[in-house]
C-alpha positions in Angstrom: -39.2 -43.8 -52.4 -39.9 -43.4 -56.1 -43.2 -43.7 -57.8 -43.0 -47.4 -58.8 -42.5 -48.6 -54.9 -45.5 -46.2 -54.1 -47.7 -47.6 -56.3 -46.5 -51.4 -55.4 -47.2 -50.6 -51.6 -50.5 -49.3 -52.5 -51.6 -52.3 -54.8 -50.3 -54.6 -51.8 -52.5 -52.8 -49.6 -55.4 -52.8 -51.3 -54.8 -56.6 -51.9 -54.6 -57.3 -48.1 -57.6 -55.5 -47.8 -59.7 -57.2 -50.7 -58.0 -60.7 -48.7 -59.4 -59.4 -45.0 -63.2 -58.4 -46.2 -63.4 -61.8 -48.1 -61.9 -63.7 -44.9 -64.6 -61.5 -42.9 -67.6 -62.1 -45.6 -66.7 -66.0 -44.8 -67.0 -65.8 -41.5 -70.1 -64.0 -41.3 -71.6 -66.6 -43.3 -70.6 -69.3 -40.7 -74.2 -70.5 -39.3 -74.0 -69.8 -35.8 -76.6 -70.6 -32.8 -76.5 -70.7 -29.3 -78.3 -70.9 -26.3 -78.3 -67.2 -24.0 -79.9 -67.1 -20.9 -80.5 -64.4 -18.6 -80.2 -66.4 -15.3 -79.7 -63.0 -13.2 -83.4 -61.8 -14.9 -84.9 -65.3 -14.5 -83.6 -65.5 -10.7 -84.6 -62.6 -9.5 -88.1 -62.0 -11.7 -89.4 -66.0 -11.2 -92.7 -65.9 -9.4 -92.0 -67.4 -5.1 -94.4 -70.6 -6.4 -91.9 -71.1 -9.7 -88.9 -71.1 -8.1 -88.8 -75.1 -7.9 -89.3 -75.3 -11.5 -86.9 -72.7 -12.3 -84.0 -74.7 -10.0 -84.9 -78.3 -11.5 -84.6 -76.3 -14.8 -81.1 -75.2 -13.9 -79.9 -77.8 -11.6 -75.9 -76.5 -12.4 -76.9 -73.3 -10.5 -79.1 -73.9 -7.5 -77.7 -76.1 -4.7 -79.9 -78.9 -4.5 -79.5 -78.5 -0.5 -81.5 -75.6 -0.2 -85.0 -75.6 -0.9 -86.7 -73.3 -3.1 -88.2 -71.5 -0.1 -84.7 -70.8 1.0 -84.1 -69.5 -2.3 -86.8 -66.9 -1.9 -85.9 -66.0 1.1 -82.0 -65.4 -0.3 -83.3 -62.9 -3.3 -84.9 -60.9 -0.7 -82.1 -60.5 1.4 -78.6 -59.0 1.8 -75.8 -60.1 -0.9 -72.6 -59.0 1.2 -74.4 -59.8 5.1 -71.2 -60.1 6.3 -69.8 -56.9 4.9 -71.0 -53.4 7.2 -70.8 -51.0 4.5 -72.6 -53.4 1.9 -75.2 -54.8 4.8 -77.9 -52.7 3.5 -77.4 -54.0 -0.2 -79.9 -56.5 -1.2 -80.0 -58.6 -4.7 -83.1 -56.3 -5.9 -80.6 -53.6 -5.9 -77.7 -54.9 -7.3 -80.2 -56.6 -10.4 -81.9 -52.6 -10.5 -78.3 -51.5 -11.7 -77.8 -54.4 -14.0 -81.1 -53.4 -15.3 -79.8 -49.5 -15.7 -76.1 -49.9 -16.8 -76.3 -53.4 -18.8 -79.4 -53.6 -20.4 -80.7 -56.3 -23.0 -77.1 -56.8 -23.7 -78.1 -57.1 -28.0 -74.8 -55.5 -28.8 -72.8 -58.0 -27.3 -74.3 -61.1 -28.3 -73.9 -60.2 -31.7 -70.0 -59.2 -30.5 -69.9 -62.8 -29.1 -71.8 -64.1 -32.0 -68.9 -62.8 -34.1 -66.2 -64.3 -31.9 -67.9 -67.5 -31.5 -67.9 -67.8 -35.9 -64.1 -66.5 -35.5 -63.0 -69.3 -33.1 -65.1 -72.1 -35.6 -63.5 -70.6 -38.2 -60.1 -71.2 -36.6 -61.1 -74.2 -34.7 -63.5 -76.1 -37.3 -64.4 -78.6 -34.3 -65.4 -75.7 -31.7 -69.1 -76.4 -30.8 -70.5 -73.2 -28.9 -71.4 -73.2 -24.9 -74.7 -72.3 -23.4 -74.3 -68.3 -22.5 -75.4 -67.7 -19.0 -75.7 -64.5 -18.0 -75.9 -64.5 -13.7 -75.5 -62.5 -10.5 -71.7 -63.3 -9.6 -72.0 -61.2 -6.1 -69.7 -58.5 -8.2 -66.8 -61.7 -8.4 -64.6 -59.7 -10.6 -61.7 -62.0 -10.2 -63.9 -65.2 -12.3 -66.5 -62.5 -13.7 -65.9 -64.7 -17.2 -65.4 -68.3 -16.9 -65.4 -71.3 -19.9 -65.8 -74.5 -18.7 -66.1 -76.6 -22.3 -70.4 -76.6 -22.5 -70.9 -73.5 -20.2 -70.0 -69.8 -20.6 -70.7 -68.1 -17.5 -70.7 -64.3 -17.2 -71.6 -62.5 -14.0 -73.5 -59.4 -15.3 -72.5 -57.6 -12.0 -69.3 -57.1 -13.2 -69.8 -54.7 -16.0 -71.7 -51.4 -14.7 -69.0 -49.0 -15.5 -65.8 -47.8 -14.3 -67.3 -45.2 -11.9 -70.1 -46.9 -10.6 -70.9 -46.9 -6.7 -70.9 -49.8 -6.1 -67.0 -50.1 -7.2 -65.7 -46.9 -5.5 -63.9 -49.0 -2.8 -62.0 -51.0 -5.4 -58.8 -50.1 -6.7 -59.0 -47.7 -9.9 -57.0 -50.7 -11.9 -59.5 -52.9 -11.1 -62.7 -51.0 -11.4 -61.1 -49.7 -14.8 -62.1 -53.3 -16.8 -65.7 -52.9 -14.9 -67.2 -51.8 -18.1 -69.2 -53.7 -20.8 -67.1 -52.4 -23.2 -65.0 -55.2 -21.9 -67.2 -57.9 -21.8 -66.7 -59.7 -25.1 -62.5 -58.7 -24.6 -63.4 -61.3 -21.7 -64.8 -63.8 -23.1 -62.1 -63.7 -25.6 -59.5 -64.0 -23.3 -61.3 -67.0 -21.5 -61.1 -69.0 -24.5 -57.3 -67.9 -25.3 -56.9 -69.5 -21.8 -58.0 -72.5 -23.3 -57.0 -72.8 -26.8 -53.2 -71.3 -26.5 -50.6 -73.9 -25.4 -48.5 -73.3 -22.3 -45.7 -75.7 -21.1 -44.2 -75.8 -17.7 -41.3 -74.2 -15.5 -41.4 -71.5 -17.6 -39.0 -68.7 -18.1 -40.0 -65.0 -17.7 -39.7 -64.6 -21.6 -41.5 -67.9 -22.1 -44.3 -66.3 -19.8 -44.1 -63.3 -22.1 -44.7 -64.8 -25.4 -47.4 -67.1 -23.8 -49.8 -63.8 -22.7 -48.1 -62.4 -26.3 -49.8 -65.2 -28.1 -53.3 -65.2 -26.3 -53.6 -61.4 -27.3 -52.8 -62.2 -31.1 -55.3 -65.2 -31.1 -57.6 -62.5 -29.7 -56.4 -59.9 -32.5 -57.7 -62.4 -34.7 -60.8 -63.7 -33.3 -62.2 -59.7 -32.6 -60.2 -58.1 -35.8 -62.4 -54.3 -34.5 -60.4 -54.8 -31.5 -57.3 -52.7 -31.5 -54.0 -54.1 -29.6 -54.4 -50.6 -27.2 -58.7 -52.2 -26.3 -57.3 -56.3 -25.7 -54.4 -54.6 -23.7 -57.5 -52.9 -21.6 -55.1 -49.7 -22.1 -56.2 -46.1 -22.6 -55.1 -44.2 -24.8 -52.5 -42.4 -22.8 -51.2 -45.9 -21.5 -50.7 -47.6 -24.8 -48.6 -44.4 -26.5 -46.5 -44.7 -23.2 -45.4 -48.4 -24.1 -45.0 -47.6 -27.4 -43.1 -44.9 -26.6 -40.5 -46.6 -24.1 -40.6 -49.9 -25.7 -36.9 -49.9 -26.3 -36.2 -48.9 -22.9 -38.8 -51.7 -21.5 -36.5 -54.5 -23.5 -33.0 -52.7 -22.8 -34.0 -53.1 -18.9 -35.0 -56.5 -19.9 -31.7 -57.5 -21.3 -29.6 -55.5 -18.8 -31.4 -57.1 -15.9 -31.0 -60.8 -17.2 -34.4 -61.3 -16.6 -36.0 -63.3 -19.7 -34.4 -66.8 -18.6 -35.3 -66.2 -14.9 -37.9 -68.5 -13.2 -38.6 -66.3 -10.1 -42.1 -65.8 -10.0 -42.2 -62.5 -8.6 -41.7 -61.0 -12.4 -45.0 -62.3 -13.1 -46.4 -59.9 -10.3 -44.2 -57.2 -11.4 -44.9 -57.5 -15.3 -47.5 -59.9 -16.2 -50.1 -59.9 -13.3 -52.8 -57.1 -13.5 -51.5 -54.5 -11.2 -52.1 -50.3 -11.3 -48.5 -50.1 -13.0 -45.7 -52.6 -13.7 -42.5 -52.7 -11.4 -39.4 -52.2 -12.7 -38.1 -50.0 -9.1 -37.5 -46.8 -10.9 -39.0 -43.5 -11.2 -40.8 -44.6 -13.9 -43.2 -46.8 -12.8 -45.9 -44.5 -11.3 -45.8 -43.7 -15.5 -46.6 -47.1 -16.7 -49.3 -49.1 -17.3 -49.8 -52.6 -15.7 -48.9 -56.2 -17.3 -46.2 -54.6 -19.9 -44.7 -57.6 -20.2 -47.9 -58.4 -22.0 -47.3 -55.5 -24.5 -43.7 -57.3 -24.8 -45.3 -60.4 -25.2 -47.3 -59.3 -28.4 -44.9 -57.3 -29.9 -42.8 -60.3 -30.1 -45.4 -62.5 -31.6 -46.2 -59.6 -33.6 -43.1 -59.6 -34.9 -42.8 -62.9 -35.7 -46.0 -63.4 -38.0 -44.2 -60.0 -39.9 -41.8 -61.8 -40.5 -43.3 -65.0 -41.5 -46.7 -63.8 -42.9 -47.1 -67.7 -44.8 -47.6 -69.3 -41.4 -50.7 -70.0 -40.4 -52.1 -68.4 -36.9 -52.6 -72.3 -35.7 -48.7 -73.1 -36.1 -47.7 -69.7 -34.6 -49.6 -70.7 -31.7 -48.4 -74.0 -31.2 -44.4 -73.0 -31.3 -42.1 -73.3 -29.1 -41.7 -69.7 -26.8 -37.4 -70.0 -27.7 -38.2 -70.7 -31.2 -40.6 -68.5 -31.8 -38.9 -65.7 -30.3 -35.1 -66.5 -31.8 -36.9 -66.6 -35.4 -39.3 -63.0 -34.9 -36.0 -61.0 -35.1 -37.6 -59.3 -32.5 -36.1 -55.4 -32.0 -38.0 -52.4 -30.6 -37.1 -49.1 -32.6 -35.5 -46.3 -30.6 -37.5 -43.0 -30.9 
């Protein structure tokens, strides 16, 4: 490369650069309030005599059914009654270790601050939700759901990969346990909402639909790296990298983007300790790598079309979309 195309590169860096903080500055500047309660705090710290008021003041979470006596008498018992080696566990504990590993939370409402100004950047008619910040019972499977006015977050769900009270959870689960996570969540939860999906899908169409939440997320938390949205270590995002030729050679080989069967949404899409292609292999990789395929794709494409905005990339058809990314993994 001579001296010339060196210097152009550079100067077209730079420019993308002085475009991105500008973009950024913008964004920052977008006026942004919302309301975030700590329900789990208010629930379990409300004086026995209060509790009515507190119930009638959140009508969405207390079951008008039971009284606020019986309420009372719930906080002080066991969360998992039912459960022998979780009898003993009672919702003082479980809101002592929310207390100890999550804290105030300050860092990530400013994270979901951010995100929240990202999406009405993108999405000039987004109005944010009411936060709400409860005791899910350790509900990992919903521990973030968006339901239009509402944002609920079960704060049980983030006390760290290791802690106890995960130990009998598989290590693929317990590995997203960590409030390092938690605005990746929320992100996702609104990529649920906000990304098209059509029907009888293909595996490929499947693909470039998870492909397309994780680049509206790439957008939306820009600090994000593909490796943290993928929920990947380290080690697990060089392997895809690293066999991303091979992943989309067994692809092709196999026949497999045009097939409906839904059992290649457990083996490639679904979260899973690692992704099943019946080879030695698979003990090697990661879960969901038809995820990574999925973004690379959609990655690809917005290369390779860099005047489009991010609204009409997400809006495309999967087919198109992928026929026009030119879409080729390098062989290392």
């Amino acid at each position: 490369i001579g001296i010339a195309a060196i210097s152009f590169i550079f100067t077209s860096l730079l420019l993308a650069m002085a475009c991105s903080d500008k973009k950024e500055k913008e964004i920052a500047a977008i006026p942004m309030d919302f309301d975030w309660i700590r329900l789990d705090s208010l629930f379990m710290k409300t004086p026995d005599a209060k509790m009515g008021e507190l119930s009638a003041q959140y009508p969405y979470f207390f079951t008008q059914s039971v009284t606020p006596e019986e309420w009372c008498e719930i906080r002080k018992g066991s969360i998992f009654p039912d459960i022998p080696a979780f009898a003993n566990l009672h919702y003082a504990d479980l809101y002592g270790e929310i207390e100890k590993s999550v804290g105030t939370l300050s860092a990530e409402k400013k994270e979901i601050k951010n995100l929240f100004q990202h999406i009405k950047y993108y999405f000039p008619k987004f109005e944010p939700p009411k936060v709400v910040m409860l005791i899910s019972r350790v509900a990992y499977e919903t521990r973030v759901i968006y339901a239009d006015s509402l944002l609920l977050i079960g704060t049980d769900n983030y006390l760290g990969t290791q802690h106890k009270y995960y130990q009998d959870m598989d290590k693929y689960i317990r590995a997203d346990l960590d409030k390092k996570n938690l605005v990746i969540d929320v992100a996702d939860a609104f990529a649920d909402k906000l990304v098209p999906r059509g029907i009888h899908l293909t595996f490929l169409d499947n693909m470039i639909y998870e492909g397309k939440k994780l680049y509206l997320e790439s957008e939306l938390l820009p600090k994000k790296t593909p490796a943290d949205l993928l929920r990947y270590d380290a080690k697990k995002y060089a392997w895809a990298e690293a066999n991303e030729a091979e992943i989309w050679r067994y692809f092709i080989e196999k026949e497999l983007l045009y097939q409906t069967d839904k059992k290649l949404l457990t083996r490639f899409l679904y979260p899973a300790p690692f992704s099943k292609f019946y080879l030695e292999l698979d003990n090697e990789s990661p879960g969901q790598i038809g995820r990574f395929i999925g973004l690379r794709i959609v990655q690809a494409y917005a290369k390779n079309h860099k005047e489009e905005s991010m609204l009409k990339i997400l809006a495309m058809k999967p087919e198109e979309l992928f026929k026009q990314s030119l879409y080729k993994p390098n062989k290392n």
